[in-house]
KOLZADO-809676 format. One record per residue (C-alpha): residue in three letters; x, y, z. Coordinates in steps of 0.05 Angstrom, whole numbers. Layout:
N
resn X Y Z
Ala X Y Z
...
This chain:
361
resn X Y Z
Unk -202 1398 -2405
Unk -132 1386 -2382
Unk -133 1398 -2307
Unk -115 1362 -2251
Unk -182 1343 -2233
Unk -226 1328 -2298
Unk -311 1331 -2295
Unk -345 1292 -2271
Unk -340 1300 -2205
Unk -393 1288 -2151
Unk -386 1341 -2090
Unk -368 1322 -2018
Unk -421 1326 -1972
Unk -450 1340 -1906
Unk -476 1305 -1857
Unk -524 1330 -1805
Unk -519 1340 -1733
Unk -563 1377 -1677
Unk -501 1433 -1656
Unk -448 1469 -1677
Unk -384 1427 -1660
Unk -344 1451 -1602
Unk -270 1459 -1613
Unk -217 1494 -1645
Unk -206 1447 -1704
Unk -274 1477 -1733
Unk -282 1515 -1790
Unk -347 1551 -1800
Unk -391 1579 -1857
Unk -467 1595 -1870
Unk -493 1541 -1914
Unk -529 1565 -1982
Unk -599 1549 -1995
Unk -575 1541 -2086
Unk -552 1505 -2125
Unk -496 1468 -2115
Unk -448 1471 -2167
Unk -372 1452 -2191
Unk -340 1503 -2237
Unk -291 1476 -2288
Unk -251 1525 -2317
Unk -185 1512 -2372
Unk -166 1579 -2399
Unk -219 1584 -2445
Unk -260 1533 -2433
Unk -316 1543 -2370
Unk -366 1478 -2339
Unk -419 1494 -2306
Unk -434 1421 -2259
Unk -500 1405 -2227
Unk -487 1361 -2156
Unk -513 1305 -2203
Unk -469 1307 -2246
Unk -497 1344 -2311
Unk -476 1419 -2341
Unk -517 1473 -2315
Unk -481 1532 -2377
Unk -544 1538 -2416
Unk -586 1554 -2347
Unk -546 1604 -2322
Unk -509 1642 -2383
Unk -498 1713 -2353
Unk -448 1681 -2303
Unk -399 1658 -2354
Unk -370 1721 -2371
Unk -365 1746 -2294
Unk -328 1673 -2277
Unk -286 1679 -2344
Unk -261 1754 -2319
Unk -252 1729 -2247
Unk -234 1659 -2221
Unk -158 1641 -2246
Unk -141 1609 -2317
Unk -137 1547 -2292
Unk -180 1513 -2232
Unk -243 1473 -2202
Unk -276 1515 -2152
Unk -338 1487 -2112
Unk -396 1530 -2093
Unk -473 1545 -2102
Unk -514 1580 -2145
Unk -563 1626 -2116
Unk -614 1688 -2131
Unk -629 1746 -2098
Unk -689 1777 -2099
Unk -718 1830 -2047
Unk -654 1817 -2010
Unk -653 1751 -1992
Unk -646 1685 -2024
Unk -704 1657 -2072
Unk -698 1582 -2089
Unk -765 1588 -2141
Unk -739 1638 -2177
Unk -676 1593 -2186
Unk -721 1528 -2202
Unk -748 1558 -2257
Unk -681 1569 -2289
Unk -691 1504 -2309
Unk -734 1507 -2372
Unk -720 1469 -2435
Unk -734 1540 -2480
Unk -667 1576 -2489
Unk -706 1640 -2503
Unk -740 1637 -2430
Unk -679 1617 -2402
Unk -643 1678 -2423
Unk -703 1722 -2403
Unk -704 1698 -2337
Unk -624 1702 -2339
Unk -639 1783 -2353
Unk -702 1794 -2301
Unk -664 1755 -2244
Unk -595 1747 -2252
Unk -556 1689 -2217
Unk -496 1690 -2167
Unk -447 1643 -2150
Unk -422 1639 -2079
Unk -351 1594 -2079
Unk -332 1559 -2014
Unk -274 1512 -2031
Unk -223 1503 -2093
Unk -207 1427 -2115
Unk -139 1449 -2158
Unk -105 1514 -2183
Unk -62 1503 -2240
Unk -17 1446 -2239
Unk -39 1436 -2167
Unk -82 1372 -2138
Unk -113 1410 -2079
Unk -158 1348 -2055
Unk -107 1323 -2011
Unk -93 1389 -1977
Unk -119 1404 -1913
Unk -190 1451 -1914
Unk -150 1512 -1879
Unk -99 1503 -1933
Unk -152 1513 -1991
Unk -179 1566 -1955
Unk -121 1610 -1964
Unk -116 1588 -2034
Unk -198 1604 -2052
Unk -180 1670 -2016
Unk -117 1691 -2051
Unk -152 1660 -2116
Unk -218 1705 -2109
Unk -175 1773 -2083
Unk -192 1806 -2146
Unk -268 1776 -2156
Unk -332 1823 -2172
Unk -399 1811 -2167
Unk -436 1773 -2179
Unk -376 1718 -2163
Unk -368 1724 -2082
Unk -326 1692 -2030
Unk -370 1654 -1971
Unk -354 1682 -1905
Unk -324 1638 -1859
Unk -296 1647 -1782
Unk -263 1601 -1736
Unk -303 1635 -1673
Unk -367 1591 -1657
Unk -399 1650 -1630
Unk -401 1689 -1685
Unk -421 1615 -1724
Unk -474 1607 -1671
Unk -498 1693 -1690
Unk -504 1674 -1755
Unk -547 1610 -1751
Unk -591 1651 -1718
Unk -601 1717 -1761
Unk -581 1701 -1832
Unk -641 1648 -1840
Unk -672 1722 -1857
Unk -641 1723 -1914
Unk -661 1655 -1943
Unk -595 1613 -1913
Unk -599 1542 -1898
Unk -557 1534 -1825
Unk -481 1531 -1809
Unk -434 1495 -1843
Unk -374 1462 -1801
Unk -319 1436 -1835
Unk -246 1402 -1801
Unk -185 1450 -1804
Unk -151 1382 -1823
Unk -198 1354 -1871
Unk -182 1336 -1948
Unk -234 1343 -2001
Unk -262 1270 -2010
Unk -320 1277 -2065
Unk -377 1235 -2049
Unk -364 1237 -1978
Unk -405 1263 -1920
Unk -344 1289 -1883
Unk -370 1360 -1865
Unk -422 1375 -1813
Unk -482 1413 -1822
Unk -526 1441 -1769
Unk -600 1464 -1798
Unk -656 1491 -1766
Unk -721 1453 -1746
Unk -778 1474 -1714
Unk -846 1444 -1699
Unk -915 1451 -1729
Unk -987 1418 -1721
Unk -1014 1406 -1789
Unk -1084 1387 -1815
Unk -1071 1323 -1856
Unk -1116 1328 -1923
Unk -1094 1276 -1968
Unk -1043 1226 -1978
Unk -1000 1187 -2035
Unk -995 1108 -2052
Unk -919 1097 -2043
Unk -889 1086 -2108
Unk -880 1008 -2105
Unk -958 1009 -2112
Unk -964 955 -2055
Unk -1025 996 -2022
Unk -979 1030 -1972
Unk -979 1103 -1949
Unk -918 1142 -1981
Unk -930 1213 -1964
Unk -990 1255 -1923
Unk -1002 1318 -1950
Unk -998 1377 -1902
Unk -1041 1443 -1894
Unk -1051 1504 -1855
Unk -1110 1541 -1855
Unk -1099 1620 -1869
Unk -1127 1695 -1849
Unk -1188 1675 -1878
Unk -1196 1601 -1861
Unk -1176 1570 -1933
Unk -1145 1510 -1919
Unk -1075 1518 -1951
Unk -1025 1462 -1982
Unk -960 1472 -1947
Unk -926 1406 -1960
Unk -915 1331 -1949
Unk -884 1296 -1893
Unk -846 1225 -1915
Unk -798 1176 -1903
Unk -836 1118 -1868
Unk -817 1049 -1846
Unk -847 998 -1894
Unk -879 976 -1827
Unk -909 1042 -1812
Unk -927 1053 -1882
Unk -971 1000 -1873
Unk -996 1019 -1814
Unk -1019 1085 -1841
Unk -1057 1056 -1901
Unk -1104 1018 -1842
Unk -1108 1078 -1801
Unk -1126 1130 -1849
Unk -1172 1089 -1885
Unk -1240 1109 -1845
Unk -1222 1178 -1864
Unk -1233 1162 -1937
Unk -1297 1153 -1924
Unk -1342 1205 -1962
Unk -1280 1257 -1963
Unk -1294 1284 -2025
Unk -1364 1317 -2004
Unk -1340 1380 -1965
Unk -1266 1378 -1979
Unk -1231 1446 -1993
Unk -1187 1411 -2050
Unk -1244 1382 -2080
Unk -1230 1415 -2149
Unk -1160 1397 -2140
Unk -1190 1323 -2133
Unk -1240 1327 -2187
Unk -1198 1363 -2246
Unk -1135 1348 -2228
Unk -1077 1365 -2274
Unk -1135 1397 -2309
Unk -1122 1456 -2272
Unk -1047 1461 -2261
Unk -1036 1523 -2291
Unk -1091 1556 -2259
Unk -1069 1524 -2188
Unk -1000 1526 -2179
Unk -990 1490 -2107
Unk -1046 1434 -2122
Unk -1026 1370 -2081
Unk -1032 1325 -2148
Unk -1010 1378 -2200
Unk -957 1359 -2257
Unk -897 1409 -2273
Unk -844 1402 -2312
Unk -804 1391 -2238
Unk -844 1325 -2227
Unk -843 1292 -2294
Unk -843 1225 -2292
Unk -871 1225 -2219
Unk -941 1195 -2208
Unk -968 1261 -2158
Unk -1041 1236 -2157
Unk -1067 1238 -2085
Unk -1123 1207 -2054
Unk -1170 1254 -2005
Unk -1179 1246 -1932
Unk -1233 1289 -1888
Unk -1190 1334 -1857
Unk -1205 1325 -1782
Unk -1136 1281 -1766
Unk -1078 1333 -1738
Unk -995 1318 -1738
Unk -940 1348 -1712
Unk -883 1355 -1755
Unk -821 1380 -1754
Unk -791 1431 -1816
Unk -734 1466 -1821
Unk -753 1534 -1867
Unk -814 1567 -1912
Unk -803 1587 -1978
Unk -869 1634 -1974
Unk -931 1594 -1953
Unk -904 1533 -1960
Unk -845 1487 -1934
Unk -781 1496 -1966
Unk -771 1409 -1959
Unk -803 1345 -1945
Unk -825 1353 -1864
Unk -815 1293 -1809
Unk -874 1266 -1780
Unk -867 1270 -1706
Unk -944 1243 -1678
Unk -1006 1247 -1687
Unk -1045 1301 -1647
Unk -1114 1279 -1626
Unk -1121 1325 -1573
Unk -1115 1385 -1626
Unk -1175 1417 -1663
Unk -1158 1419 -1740
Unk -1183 1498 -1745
Unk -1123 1510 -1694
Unk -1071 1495 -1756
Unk -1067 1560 -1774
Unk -994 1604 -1796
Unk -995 1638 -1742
Unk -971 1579 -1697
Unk -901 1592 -1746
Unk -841 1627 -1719
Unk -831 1688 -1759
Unk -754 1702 -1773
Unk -746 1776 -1783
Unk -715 1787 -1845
Unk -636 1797 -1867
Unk -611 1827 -1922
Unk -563 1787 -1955
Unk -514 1858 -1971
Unk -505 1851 -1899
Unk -473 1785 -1903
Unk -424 1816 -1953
Unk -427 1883 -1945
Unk -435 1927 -2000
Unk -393 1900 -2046
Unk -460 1847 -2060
């Protein structure tokens, strides 16, 4: 390709903060629960970049036409890949995109078609954009997209944190991540964590079940795995809460270690436990079961009776379970297990994502 910025590039990033920035040098936009992606295009020629790096074309092949007939001859846009199904945003649906069969690949292409939502161009022709301010680029992306169709779409963005602060608060009904805030003033620096992001996170007592070996294998705690007991009191898997301090990772392996004891003998996992992988098509959301997401990974879990309660803290669901790796905040001895049930989750009534961009979605 013979443009002004060549793949591969690695996307600038966000960094995260507990508000929406005050001030009038802000920039705002709802932030896309997709795939990020770089497009790449030289007449032609059309790349399809992954975050990390590697081409995403033969995972998403119905939106190389649409990009070919809308985004200019010549330019690197930066945006996110996303699905829409039932009106909001599905991130499964847009996992499973990524299956080594071309043949399921294109089926899936045809069932649930992908859309691309841009948010900032890196060049335009002859034109090095990185050094230009974000308002700048703006008015570029927007004069660039004027003539774009679905399923190619413009983000919406204001300068009003009202209507920012509106939108962080109804279009997580639709599947979207937070608010993005980016500087007026601010270049695009790949790599970087120079924009803000402001997510939401909420708090939930969880029945702790299980729990990993960190991956150095040195007998410490790496993840406990999370559930919440449902309408008819199955306890349910609904994640893992991470990121411990070697200290406290240690600390856990000692504490849990009583719980060990006998686990196994009335456990609600126990086939989980017993067959393990065995059963992985049959069990989709099995703490310890492989896909072809966690190859590689060693996901074998080790039981605990499940009388210890945590509080954690999550941002979203994706259905029943949480959409990424929850905090732990402390340990709740004062709470009965049975009380972890869904119904201590906010419920976010739900947006349709045509409303975000009216009926031309």
């Amino acid at each position: 390709m013979n443009l002004p910025v060549t793949p591969p590039v690695l996307p600038m990033l966000a960094k995260r903060v507990e508000q929406l920035p005050e001030g009038d040098e802000w920039m705002f936009e709802p932030k896309w629960d997709g795939f990020r992606a770089l497009v790449f295009r030289d007449v032609d020629e059309i790349l399809i970049q992954s975050r990390d790096e590697k081409p995403l074309n033969r995972y998403f092949p119905e939106l190389l036409g649409p990009l070919s007939a809308s985004l200019p001859l010549r330019c690197v846009l930066d945006g996110e890949i996303v699905i829409v199904k039932n009106d909001g945003l599905d991130f499964e649906q847009l996992q499973l995109r990524l299956h080594p069969a071309a043949s399921r690949v294109r089926l899936l292409s045809e069932q649930s078609p992908a859309s691309v939502v841009f948010f900032d161009i890196l060049c335009e022709g002859d034109r090095d954009l990185c050094g230009s301010a974000f308002e700048q680029r703006r008015r570029i992306l927007e004069s660039a997209l004027g003539a774009a169709a679905p399923p190619v779409h413009l983000t919406p963005m204001t300068r009003d944190a009202e209507i920012a602060s509106d939108w962080f608060q109804r279009f997580e009904g639709a599947g979207l991540d937070g608010v993005m805030a980016k500087a007026a003033s601010g270049m695009y620096e790949p790599n970087k964590r120079t924009m803000l992001k402001v997510k939401h996170e909420r708090d939930c007592d969880c029945v702790v079940a299980g729990f990993r070996w960190h991956k150095k294998g040195d007998e410490s705690v790496g993840s406990l795995l999370l559930g919440l007991y449902d309408d008819s009191g199955v306890l349910q898997h609904v994640g893992v809460c991470a990121s411990f301090s070697v200290q406290r990772r240690a600390e856990l392996a000692a504490f849990l270690a009583p719980y060990r004891e006998n686990a196994l003998a009335n456990h609600p996992w126990k086939q989980w436990a017993e067959h393990g992988p065995a059963i992985a098509e049959a069990v989709q959301r099995m703490p310890g079961g492989q896909s072809r997401w966690s190859q590689g990974k060693d996901l074998s879990w080790e039981p605990l009776r499940p009388e210890l309660v945590v509080e954690v803290a999550y941002d979203h669901m994706q259905g029943s379970r949480f959409r990424h790796v929850a905090q732990f905040r402390r340990w709740r001895m004062d709470k009965n297990p049975a009380d972890c049930t869904y119904e201590q989750l906010e419920v976010v009534p739900p947006e349709e994502v045509r409303k975000i961009f009216g009926t031309g979605w």
